[in-house]
Legacy VTK file of the C-alpha trace (Angstrom):
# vtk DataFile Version 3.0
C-alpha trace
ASCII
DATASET POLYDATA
POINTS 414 float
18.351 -5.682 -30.533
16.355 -8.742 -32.398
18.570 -10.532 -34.592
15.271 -11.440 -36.691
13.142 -8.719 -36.368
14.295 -5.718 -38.361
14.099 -1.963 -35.924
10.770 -0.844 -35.429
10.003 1.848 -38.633
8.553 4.437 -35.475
11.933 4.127 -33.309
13.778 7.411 -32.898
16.266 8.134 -35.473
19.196 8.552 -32.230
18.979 7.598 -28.934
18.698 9.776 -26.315
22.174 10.445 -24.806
22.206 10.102 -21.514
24.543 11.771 -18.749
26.040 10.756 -15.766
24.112 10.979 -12.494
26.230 11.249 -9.313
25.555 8.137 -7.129
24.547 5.975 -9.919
27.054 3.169 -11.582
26.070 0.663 -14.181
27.656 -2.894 -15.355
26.076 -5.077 -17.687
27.506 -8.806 -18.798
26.436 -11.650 -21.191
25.407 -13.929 -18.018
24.119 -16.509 -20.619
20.582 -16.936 -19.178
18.977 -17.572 -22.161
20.463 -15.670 -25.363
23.337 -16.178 -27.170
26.149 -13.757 -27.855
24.428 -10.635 -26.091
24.061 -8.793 -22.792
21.262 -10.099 -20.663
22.128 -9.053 -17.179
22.146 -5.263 -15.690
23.347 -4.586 -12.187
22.737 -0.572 -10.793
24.394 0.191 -8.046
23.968 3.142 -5.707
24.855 5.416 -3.193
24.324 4.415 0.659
21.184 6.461 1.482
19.327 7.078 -1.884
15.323 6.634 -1.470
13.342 4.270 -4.003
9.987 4.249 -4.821
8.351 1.956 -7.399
4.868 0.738 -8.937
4.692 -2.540 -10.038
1.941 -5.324 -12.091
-1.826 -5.779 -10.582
-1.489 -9.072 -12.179
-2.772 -11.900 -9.929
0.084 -13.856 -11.543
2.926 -11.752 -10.395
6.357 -12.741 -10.489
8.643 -13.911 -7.523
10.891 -10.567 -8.294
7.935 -8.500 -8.289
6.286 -9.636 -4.686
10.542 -9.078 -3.376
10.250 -5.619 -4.574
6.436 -5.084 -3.117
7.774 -6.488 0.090
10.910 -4.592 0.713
9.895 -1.497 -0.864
8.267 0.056 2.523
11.830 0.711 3.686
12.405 3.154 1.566
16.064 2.615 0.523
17.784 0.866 -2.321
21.516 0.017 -3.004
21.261 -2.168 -6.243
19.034 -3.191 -8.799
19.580 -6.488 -10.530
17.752 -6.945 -13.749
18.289 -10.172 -16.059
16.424 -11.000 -19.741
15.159 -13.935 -20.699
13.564 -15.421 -18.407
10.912 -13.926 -15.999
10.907 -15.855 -12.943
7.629 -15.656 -12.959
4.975 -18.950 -12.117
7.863 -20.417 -10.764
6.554 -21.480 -7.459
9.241 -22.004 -4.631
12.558 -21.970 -6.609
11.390 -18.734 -7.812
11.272 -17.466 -4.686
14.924 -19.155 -3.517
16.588 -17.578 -6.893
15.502 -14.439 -5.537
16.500 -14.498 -2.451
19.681 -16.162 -4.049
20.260 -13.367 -6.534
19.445 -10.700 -3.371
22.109 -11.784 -1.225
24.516 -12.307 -3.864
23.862 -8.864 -4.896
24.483 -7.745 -0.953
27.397 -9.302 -0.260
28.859 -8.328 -3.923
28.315 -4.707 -3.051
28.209 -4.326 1.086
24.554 -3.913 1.845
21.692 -6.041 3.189
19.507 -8.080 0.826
16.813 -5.712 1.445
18.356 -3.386 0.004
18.726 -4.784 -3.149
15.818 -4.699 -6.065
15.186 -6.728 -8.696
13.445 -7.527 -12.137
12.923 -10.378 -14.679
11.487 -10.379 -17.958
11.240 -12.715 -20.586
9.644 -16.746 -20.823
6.550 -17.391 -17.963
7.068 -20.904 -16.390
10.533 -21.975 -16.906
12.637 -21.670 -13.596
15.551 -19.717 -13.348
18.872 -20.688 -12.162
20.183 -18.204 -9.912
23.712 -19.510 -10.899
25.033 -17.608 -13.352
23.643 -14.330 -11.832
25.448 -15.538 -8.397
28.893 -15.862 -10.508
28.274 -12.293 -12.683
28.132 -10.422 -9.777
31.199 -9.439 -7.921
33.152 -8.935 -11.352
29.727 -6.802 -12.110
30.134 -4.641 -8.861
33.739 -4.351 -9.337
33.293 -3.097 -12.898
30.375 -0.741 -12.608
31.419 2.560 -13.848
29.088 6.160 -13.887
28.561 5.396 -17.920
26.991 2.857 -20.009
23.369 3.788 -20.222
23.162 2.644 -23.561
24.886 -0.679 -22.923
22.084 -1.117 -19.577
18.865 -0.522 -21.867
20.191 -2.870 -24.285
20.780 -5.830 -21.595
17.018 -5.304 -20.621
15.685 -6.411 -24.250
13.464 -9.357 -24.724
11.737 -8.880 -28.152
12.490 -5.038 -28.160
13.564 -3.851 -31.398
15.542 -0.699 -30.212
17.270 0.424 -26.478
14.835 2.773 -24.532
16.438 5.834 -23.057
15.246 9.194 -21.782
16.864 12.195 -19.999
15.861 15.785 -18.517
17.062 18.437 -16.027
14.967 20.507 -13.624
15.502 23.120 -10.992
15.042 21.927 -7.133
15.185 23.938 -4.327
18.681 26.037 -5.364
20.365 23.546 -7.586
19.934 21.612 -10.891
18.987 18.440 -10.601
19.024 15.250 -13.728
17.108 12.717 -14.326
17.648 9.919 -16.919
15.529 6.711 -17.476
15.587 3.643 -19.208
12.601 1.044 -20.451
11.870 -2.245 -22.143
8.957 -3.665 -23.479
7.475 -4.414 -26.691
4.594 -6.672 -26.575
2.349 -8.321 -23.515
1.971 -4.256 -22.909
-1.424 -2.780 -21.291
-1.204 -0.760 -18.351
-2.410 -1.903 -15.020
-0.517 0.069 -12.539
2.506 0.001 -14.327
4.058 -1.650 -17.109
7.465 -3.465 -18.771
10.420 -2.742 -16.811
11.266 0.966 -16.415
14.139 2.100 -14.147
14.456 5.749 -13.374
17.661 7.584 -11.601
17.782 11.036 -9.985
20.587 12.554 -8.107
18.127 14.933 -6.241
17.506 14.623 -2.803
14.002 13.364 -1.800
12.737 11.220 0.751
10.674 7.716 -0.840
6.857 9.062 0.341
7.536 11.673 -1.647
8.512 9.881 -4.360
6.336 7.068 -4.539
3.833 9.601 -4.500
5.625 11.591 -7.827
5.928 8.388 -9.486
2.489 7.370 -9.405
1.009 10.376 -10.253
3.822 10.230 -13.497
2.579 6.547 -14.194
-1.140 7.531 -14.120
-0.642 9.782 -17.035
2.168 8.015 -19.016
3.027 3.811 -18.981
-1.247 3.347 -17.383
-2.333 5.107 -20.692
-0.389 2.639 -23.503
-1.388 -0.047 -24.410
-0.413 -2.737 -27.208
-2.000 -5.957 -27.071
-4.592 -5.546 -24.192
-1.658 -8.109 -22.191
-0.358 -7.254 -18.908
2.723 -8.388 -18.157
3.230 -10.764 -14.776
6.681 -8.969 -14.186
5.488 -5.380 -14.572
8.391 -3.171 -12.366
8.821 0.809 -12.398
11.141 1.612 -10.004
12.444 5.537 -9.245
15.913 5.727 -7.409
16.846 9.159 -5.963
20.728 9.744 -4.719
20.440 12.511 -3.155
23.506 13.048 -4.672
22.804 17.007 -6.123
22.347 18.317 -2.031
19.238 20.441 -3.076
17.764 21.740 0.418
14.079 21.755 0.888
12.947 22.310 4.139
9.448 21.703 5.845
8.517 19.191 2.541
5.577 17.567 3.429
3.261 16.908 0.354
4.036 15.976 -3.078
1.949 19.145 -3.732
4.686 21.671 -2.383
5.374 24.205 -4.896
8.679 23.764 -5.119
8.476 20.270 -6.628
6.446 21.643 -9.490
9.491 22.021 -12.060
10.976 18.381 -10.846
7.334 16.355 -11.050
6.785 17.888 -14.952
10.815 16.993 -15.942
9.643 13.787 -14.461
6.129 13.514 -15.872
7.663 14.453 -19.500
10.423 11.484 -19.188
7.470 9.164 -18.032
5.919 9.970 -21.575
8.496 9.982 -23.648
9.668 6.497 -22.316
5.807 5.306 -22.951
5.427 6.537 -26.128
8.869 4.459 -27.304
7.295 1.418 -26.400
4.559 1.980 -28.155
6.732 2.889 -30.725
8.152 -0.547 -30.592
5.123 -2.603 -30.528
5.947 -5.373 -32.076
5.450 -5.457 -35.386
3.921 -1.726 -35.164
4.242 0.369 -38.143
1.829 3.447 -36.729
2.081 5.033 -33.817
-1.554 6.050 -32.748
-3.076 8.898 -30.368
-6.649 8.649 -29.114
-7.913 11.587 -27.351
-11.490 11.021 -25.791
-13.108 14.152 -24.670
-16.953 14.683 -23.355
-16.899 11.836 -21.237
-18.124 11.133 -17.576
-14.766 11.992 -15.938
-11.071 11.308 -16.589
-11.631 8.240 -15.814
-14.105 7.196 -18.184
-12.336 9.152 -20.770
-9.312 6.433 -20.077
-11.450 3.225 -20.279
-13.282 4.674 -23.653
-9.517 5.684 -24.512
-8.434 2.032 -23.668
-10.834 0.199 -25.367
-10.384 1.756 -28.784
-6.882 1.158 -28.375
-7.040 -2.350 -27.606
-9.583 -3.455 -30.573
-8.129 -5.666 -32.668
-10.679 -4.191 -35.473
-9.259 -0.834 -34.938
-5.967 -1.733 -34.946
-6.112 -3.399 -37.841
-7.615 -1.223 -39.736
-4.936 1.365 -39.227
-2.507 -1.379 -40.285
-4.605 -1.215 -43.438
-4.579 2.588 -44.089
-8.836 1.801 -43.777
-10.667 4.779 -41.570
-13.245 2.496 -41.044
-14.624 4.536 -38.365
-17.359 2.552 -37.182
-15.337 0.464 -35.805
-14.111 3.422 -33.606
-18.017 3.560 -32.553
-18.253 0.238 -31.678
-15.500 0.462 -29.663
-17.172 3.476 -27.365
-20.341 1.525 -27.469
-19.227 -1.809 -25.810
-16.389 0.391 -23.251
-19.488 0.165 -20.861
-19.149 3.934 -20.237
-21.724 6.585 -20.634
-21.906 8.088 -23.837
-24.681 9.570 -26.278
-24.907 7.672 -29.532
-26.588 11.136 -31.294
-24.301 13.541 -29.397
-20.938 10.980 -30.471
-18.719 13.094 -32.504
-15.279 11.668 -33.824
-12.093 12.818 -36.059
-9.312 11.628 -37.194
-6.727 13.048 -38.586
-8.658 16.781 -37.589
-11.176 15.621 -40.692
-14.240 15.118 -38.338
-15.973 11.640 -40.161
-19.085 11.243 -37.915
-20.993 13.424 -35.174
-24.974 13.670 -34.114
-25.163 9.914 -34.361
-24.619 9.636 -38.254
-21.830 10.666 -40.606
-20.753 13.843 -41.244
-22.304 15.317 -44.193
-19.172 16.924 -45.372
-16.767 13.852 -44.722
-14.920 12.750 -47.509
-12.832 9.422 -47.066
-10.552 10.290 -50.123
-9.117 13.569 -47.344
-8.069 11.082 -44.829
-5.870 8.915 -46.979
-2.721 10.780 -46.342
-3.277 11.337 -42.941
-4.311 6.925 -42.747
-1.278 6.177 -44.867
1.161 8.061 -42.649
3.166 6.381 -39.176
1.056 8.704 -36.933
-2.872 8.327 -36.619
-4.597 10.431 -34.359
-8.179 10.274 -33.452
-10.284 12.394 -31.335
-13.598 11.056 -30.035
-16.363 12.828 -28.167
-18.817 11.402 -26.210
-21.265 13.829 -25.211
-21.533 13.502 -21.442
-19.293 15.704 -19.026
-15.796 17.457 -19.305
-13.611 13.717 -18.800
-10.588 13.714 -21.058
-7.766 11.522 -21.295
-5.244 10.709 -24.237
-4.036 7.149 -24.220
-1.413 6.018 -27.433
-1.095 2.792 -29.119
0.142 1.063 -32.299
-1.532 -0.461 -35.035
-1.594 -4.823 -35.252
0.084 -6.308 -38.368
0.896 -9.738 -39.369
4.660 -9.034 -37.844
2.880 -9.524 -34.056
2.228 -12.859 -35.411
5.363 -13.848 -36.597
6.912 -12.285 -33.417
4.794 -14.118 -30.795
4.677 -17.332 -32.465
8.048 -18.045 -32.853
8.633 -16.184 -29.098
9.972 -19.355 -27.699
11.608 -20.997 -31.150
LINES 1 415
414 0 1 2 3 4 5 6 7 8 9 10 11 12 13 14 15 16 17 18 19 20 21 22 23 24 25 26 27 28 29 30 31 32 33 34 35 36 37 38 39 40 41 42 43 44 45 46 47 48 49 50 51 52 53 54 55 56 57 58 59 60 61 62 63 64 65 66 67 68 69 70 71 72 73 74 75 76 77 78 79 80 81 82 83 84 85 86 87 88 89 90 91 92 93 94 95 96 97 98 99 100 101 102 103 104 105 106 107 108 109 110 111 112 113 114 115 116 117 118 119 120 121 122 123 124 125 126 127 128 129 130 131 132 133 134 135 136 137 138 139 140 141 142 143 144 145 146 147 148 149 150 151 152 153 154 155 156 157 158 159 160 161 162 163 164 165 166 167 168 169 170 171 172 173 174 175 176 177 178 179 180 181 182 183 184 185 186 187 188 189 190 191 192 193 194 195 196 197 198 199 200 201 202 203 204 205 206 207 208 209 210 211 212 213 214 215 216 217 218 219 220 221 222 223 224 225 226 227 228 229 230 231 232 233 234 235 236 237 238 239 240 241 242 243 244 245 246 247 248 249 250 251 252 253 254 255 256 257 258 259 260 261 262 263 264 265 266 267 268 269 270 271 272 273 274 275 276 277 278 279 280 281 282 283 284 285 286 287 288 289 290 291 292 293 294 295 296 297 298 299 300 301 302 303 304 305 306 307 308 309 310 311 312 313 314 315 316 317 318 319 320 321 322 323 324 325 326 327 328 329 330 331 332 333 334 335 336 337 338 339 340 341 342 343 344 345 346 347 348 349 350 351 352 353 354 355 356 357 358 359 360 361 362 363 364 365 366 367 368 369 370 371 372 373 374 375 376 377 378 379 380 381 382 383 384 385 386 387 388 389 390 391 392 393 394 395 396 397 398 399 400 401 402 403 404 405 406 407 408 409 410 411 412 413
């Protein structure tokens, strides 16, 4: 974790424990990249044959490791995934793109598989170039030593400015067997989702093929890390990558559509992980002290529901004054007003906290602010907002914005 920043007041009082998934092993080392006295490399390494899909940044800014993984992702199969902290290999120009290619076939020839086989991730600084060095030297002794354990030890070696390890695990029934799934995320500021967001790595030891997958995973993102947001930033290094072993020898014949039936149990274990991973980086906004759900209902479509959703959550007048224990909910108004979505100013209604405060384009005549000071001064704020238009609804989360985002992000580099 931080050694100056104290662990996020919203972070779950245990990790999730997290089981062993057949095909999967994990080694982590202090490679010395850019901290001090900590773990800031992750190799994953798995079984010949397992199918990968991912979703990664929309940023036009990308990061070399992010265009690798776009590019070698159509073939469907991945061996290893090498993540390092730090530094994010991103705006970088050229020797961004030889460290990856550097770190690939390292990686390859560490473990016995082509380069294109291997994926990988960087987060931390923009614009300093990384040496592909000490990655090149960490990896056989990290392929030797990878072992079926250690989740806890690989969401810890993913941590920039993360206050807590991310970790999430559940079990589902697939074709005639049971089937696991366990995840792990970082990210705690430059969050807003545009296609995906942080770095999120997700293991399965069902058997799947990757257009099957890819489609799973993006119908999971949709609805879990593309409704978060923290500061309104999306990241240049954005990765979510799902890795299925195959491992469990579930049989599902004739499986042609992400639709089939039979994948109903798997895609909501999957969909549920998805959210509980998003909602712990929320949790661990930095300097976040409330964790906050916005429901928008009565809007256009879903889609409009989001961006309404999204731009309450990304005010810094909202967010602040939830930091403040304030329900100053005309800023909430505001916030519908200038989303640029259709919605009736005298059919608006909103609540928060289940106290509705304002509705038929005025406040409510039996609102009382002095009833919503519990539910202000509390770590979870919910607010419900409708518009007036259609059926739309979405629910996007976020955190509130104290003066510990300052102190965090201007010292980031110090």
């Amino acid at each position: 974790m931080s050694a100056s920043h104290p662990v996020s007041p919203l972070a779950p009082a245990e990790a999730a424990r997290l089981g062993l998934i057949d095909g999967v092993r994990l080694a982590t080392t202090a490679a010395g990249i850019r901290y001090k006295n900590r773990t800031d490399m992750l190799l994953a390494v798995m079984h010949a044959g397992t199918s990968v899909a991912g979703v990664f940044t929309r940023s036009k800014t990308s990061s070399a490791p992010v265009d690798w993984c776009r590019a070698h992702l159509g073939g469907g199969r991945a061996r290893a995934i090498v993540v390092n902290a730090g530094n994010a290999n991103a705006f970088t120009g050229s020797a961004g793109v030889k460290t990856v290619k550097a770190t690939a076939r390292a990686a390859a020839r560490a473990i016995g598989c082509a380069p294109e086989e291997v994926f990988l991730a960087s987060t931390g600084v923009i614009g300093e170039t990384l040496d592909p060095a000490p990655m090149e030297r960490a990896l056989p002794g990290l392929a030797a030593a990878a072992s079926a354990d250690g989740w806890d030890a690989a969401a810890r070696a993913i941590m920039t400015t993360d206050t807590f390890p991310k970790l999430a695990t559940r079990s589902a029934r697939l074709g005639d067997r049971k089937v696991t799934i366990n995840g792990i995320a970082k990210g705690s500021g430059m969050i807003a989702p545009d296609m995906a967001t942080m770095l999120v790595f997700i293991f399965t030891d069902a058997a799947l093929p990757s257009r099957i997958l890819q489609k799973l995973l993006q119908t999971a993102v949709a609805q879990s890390f593309n409704c978060i947001t923290v500061d309104g930033d999306t990241s240049t290094s954005d990765t979510v990558l799902l890795c299925a072993t195959g491992a469990a020898g579930n049989k599902l014949t004739g499986l042609r559509s992400a639709d089939d039936e039979r994948l109903k149990a798997f895609a909501a274990a999957l969909d549920d992980l998805t959210r509980d991973l998003a909602h712990q980086v929320v949790k661990d906004g930095e300097g976040a002290e409330k964790f906050i759900a916005i429901t928008v209902k009565g809007a256009e479509n879903a889609a409009a529901a989001r961006r309404i959703g999204l731009a309450i959550g990304n005010s810094p007048l909202v967010k602040t004054a939830i930091a403040g224990h304030d329900a100053n909910w005309g800023r909430i108004v505001m916030a519908v007003g200038k989303s640029g979505e259709k919605a009736d100013r005298d059919r608006l209604r909103i609540a928060i906290g289940g106290h509705t405060v304002a509705r038929r384009g005025k406040v409510d005549p039996n609102y009382r602010e002095a009833d919503l000071q519990p539910h202000m001064a509390g770590r979870e704020i919910d607010i419900m907002v409708d518009v007036g238009i259609g059926k739309g609804q979405a629910t996007v989360w976020t955190c509130d914005l104290t003066h510990g985002y300052i102190d965090i992000n201007g010292s980031y580099r110090s």
